[in-house]
N, C-alpha and C positions, 0 to 999 in steps of 0.2 A: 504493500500500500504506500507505502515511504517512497521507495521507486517509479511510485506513477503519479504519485503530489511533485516531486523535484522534478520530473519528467516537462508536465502542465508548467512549473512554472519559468522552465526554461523554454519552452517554445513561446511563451508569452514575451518575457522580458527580449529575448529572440527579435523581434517585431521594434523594438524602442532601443534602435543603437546609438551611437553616440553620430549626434551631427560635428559635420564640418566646420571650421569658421565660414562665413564669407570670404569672397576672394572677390577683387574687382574685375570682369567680364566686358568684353567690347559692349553687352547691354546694360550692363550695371557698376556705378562708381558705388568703391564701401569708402566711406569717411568716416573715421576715428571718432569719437563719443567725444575729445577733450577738443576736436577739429571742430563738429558742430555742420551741419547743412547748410548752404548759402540760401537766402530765400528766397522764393521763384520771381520769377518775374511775370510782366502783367499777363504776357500770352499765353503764359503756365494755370493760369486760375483760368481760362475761358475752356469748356469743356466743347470740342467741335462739334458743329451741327450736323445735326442728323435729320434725314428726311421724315416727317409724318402725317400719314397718312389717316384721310378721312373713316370712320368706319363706321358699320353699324350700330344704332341707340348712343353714340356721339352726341355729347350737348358741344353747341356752336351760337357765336355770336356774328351776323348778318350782320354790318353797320355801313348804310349809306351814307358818304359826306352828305351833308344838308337835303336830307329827304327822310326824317327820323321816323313817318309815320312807316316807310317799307323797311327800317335797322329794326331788328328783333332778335330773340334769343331759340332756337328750334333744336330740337333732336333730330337726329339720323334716324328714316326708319328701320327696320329687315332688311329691307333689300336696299339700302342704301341711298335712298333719295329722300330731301326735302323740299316742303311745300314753300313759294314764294307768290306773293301778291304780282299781280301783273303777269308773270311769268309761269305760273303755274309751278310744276313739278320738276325737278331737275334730276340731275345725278350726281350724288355728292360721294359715295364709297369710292376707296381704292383714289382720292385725288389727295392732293397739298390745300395748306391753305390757300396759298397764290394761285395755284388752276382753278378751285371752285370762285374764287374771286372775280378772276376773267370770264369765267362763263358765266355768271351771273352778268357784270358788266357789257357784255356782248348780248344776251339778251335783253336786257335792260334796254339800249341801245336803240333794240328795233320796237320799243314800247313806250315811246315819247319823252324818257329820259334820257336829257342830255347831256353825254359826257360824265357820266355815274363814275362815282369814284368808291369801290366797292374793297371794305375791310374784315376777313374772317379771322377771328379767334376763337382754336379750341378750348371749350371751356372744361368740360372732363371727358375723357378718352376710356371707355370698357372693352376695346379691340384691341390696343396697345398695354399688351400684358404678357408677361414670361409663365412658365410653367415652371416650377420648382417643387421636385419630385426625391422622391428616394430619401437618405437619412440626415435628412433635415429638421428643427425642433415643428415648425409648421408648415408643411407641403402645403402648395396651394398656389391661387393667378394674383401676379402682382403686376402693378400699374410699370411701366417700361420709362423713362425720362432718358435725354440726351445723355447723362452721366451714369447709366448704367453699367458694369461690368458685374465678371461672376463674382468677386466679394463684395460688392453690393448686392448682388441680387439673392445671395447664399448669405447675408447679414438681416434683407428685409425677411426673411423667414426665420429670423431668428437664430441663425449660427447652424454650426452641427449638431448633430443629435450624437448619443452615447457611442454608439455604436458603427459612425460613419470612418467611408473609408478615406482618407484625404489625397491617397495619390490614385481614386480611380474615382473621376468625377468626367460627367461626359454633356456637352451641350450638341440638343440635336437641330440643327435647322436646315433648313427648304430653301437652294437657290437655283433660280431660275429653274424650277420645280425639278431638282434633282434634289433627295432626301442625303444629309451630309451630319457625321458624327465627328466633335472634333472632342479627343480626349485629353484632361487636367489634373494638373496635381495642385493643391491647393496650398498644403504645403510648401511648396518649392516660391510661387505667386506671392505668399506670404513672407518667404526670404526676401524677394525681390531678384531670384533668380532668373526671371523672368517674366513679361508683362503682363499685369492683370487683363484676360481677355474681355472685351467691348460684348454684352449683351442686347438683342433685339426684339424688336418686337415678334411672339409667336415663336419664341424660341423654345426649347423643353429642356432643364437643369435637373441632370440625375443624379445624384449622388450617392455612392456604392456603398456595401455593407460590409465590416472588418469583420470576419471570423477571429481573428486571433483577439480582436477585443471583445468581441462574447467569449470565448476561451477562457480569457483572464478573467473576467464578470462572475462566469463560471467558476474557476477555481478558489477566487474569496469567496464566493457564498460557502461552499464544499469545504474548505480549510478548517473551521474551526471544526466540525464535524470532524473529520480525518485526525485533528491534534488530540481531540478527547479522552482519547483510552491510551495514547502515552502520558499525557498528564498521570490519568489516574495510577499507570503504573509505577508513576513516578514516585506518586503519593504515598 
């Protein structure tokens, strides 16, 4: 029994070896703790723009320069399209705010408004959401923003769970409808061995299951159990 407790708890500790220093990498400067970070500069804090898009039960705000009675605030329906005075029915899914804008002003145009100066903003987005799956403390759709990446998006669900695996984390997405897996170590990301990867909209964030850390889980419940009856021998 002694033989199969040292056993467990050498394949566990097994799993938790010693890491490496840092090392500075053509993608990563390590700077000294007594050196300190220089502090970014302005173009460093501007997170780059990312495209987004229109989508279904979207609230959006319609705002005509000087024509307030047609500026309103409308949802996306199902299928995509909202209702405009004058203009009837449009198609708003799958656009920008800038394309829905021109087509409204384009139609506008041939409807006795002159020269319509036409401004959308998204107001909440329920299309524009990641999937965050596997052993995570809250699986579940969260809202996507220009600054998303996988430790943001693995932070908005709340970190990992007990049992997560950090170097088998997988984002799955759709481009130019070809299904694509890119896999993560989150550990490594969290060195800064290399870049926190950029998260999208409609993406799906799996994150893997440690055996060796149920193993270990396993072995302290089981331990004091196992230790009992040498104690008493002892006694």
């Amino acid at each position: 029994m002694r033989t199969l407790v040292l056993a467990i708890a050498a394949l566990s500790l097994s799993s938790c070896g010693t890491r490496e220093p840092l090392q500075s990498t053509p993608q990563l400067t390590v700077v000294q703790g007594e050196a300190g970070l220089p502090a970014p500069a302005r173009n460093d804090l501007l997170a780059p723009d990312r495209v987004s898009l229109i989508g279904p039960l979207d609230t959006i705000t319609v705002d005509i320069f000087g024509v307030p009675e047609l500026s309103r605030q409308v949802q996306v329906d199902s299928s995509g399209r909202i209702a405009m005075p004058l203009i009837g029915t449009i198609d708003a899914g799958g656009k920008t705010a800038g394309e829905l804008a021109g087509d409204i002003e384009t139609a506008l145009s041939s409807r006795f408004v002159r020269n319509p100066n036409v401004t959308i903003n998204i107001n909440s987005s329920v299309s524009q959401v990641v999937t965050i799956d596997g052993q995570v403390v809250e699986p579940g759709l969260y809202p996507v923003t220009n600054q998303m990446t996988l430790l943001r998006a693995v932070a908005s669900a709340r970190g990992l769970s007990e049992f997560a695996d950090e170097d088998d984390v997988v984002i799955l997405r759709t481009v130019e409808g070809q299904r694509m897996a890119g896999l993560y170590n989150i550990s490594a990301i969290r060195r800064g061995l290399y870049e926190d990867p950029a998260v999208f909209a409609n993406d799906v964030v799996v994150v893997g299951d440690s055996p060796q850390r149920r193993l270990f889980r396993d072995f302290v419940s089981i331990a004091p159990l196992l230790a009992a009856p040498v104690v008493a021998i002892l006694q």
